[in-house]
C-alpha positions in Angstrom: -47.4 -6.6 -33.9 -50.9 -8.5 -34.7 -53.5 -8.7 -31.8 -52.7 -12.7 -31.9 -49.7 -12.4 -30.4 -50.8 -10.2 -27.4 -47.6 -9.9 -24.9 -48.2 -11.1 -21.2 -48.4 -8.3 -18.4 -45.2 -8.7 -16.6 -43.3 -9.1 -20.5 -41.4 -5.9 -21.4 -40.1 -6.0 -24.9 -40.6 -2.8 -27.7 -42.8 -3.6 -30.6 -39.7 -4.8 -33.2 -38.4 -7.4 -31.4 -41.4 -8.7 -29.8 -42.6 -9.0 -33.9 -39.3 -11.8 -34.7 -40.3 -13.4 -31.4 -43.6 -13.9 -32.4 -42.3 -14.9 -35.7 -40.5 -17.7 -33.7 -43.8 -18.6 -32.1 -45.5 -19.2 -35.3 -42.8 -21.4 -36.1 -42.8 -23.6 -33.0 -46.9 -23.7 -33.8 -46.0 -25.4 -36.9 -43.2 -27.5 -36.0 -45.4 -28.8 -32.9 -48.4 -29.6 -35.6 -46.0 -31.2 -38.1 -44.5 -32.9 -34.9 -47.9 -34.4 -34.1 -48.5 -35.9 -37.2 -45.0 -37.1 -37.8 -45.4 -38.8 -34.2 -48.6 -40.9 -35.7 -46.8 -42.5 -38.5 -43.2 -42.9 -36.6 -41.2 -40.4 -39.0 -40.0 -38.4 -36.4 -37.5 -39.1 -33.3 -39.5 -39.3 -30.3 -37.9 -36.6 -28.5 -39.1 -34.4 -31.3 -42.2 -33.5 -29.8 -41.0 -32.8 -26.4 -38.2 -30.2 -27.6 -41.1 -28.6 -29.6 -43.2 -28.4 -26.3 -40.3 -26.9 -24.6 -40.3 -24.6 -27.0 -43.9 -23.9 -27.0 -44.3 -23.3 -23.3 -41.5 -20.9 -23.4 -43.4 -18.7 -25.8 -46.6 -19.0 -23.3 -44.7 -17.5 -21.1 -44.0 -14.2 -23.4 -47.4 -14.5 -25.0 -51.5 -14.8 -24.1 -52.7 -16.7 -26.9 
């Protein structure tokens, strides 16, 4: 797994599946940047950006980044 996506203490999960998960978190990056900009010019449902951030504070809670 890269040294980005640096597991908190208390998370227990082996090396392959924390890799997909962190996979997922690079998504939900993305999606919460593309949501951001989508939110400016009014392209996007406005609930958009708070199920990305939902998302996103579910991987703070696996990751330290």
């Amino acid at each position: 797994m890269s040294a980005i996506w640096k597991l908190r203490e208390n998370v227990k999960m082996d090396d392959a599946t924390a890799a997909e998960v962190a996979k997922i978190a690079c998504a939900l990056k993305s999606l919460s940047a593309y949501a951001s900009m989508a939110m400016e010019s009014e392209d996007a449902p406005e609930d958009l950006q708070k199920i990305v951030d939902e998302g996103l504070d579910a991987m703070t809670r696996i990751f330290v980044w």
